[in-house]
N, C-alpha and C positions, 0 to 999 in steps of 0.2 A: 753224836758219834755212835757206830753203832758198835757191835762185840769184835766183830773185825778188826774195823780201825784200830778198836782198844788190844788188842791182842797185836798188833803191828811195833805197839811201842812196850811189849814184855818180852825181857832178857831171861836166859839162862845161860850160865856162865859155866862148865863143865871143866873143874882142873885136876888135870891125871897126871900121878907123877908117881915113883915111891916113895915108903916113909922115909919121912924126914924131909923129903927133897923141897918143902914148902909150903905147901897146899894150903893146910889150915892159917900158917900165917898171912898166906895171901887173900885167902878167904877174906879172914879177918878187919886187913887193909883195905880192899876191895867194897866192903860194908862202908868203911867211914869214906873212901874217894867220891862214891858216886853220892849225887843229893838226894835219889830217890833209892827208898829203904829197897834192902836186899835180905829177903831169907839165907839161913846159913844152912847145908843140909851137908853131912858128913860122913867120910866110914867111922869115925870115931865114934860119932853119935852114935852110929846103926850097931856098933859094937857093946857101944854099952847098955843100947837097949834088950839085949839079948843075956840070959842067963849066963852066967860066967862059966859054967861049965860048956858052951858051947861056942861063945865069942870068940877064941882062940883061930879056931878056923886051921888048927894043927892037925888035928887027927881025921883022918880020910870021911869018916861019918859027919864029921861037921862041914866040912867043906862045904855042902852041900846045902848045909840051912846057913852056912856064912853069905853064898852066892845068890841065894834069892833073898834074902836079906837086902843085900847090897842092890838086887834089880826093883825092889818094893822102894827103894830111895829112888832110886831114877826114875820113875812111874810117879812117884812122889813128888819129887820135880815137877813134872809134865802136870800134875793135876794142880800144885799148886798159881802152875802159872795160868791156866786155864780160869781160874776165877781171880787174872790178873795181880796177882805176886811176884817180882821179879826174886829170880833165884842166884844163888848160887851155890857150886855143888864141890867141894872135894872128895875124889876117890881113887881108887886104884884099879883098874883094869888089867888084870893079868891073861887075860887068853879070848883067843879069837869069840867064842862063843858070849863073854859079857862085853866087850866091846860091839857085837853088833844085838844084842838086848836093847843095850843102852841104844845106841842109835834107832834100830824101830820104834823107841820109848820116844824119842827126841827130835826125829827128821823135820816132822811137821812146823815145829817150831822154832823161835830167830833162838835158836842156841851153839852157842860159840863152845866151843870144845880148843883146849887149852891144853897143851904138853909143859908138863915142868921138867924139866933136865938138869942133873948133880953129876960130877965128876964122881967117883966111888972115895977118892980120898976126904973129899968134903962131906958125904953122903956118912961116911964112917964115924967122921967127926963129929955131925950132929946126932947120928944115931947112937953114940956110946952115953949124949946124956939121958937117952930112955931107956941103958942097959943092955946086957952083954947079948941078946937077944938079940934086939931089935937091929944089930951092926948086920949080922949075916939076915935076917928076913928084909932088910932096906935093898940091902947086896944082890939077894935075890930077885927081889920085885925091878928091881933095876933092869937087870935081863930081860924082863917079860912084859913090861909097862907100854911100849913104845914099839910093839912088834909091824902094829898095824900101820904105823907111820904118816897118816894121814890128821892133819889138826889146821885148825882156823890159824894158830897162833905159836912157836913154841918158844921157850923160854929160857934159859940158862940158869940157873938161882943163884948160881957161885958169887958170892963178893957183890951181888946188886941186893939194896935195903928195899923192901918190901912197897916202900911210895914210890920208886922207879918202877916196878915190876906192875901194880897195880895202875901206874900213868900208861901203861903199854898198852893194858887191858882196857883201860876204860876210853883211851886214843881208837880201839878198833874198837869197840863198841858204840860208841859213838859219831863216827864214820857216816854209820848207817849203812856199810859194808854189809852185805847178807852172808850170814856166813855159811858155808857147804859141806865141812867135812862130815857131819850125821849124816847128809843125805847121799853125801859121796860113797860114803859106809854102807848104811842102807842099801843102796841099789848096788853096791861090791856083793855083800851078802846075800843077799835076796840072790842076785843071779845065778851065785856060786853054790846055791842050796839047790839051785832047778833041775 
């Protein structure tokens, strides 16, 4: 088998949603569904790798190292699957420019890009157990997650338990469906840059 073929059968799994809406849990699930091991890569993670005084990602100055932060994980992705690691990835995409990051990071590759979708009453619900905060930035991210509208897959989270959600994922992944929306993206942006 050469690096090819072997690169024919590595996933990356990209699921965009806001907080709360799911992600890490499905991550999570998603690790134990499939029989071949799945890296977990996250904004969580990328947030807690970063100095607390700038994790936040509130104040106009951090923004800025929160966003490439967040592109150094998607690039991260890409590299890990490149020496054959199947991925997967949860994050939050809030505006045209890191959605097509991510995609130029991604096109090349069989990676499924995944919409998670919360009603705002449920969204609220689970965001008030990580505090009076995170209710209006979930709220927010809501708005802005899902602008670009284009995904392999999208999902509902409301009231479906995590091995449903995950049997959906790992149904179209195993398909052997190729999936498009990076590259769909990709070539949206690129031409829209010209």
């Amino acid at each position: 088998m050469n690096v090819t073929d072997a690169m024919a059968d590595i996933n990356i799994i990209v699921l965009n949603g806001a907080s709360s809406s799911g992600k890490t849990t499905l991550a999570r699930e998603l690790q134990l569904t499939f029989q071949e091991p799945y890296l977990r890569l996250g904004t969580d993670t990328v947030h807690s790798m970063l100095p607390a005084r700038f994790a936040g990602g509130k104040k106009t100055q951090n923004e800025h190292i929160v966003r490439t932060a967040i592109l150094g994980m998607h690039r991260c992705a890409a590299t890990f699957a490149d020496v054959g690691n199947n991925v997967v990835v949860d994050t939050v995409m809030l505006n045209r420019e890191s959605v097509a990051e991510c995609a130029h990071a991604l096109a090349r590759y069989r990676a499924f890009f995944i919409g998670l979708f919360c009603p705002d009453d449920e969204l609220r619900r689970r965001a008030a157990d990580r505090g009076r905060d995170m209710v209006n930035i979930a709220l927010q991210q809501a708005r802005h997650v899902h602008t670009h509208s284009i995904y392999d897959l999208k999902i509902n989270t409301e009231g479906k338990p995590p091995s449903v959600m995950a049997e959906q994922v790992r149904n179209l992944v195993n398909s052997r469906t190729q999936p498009d929306a990076f590259k769909r993206l990709n070539t949206q942006y690129n031409r829209s840059n010209s």
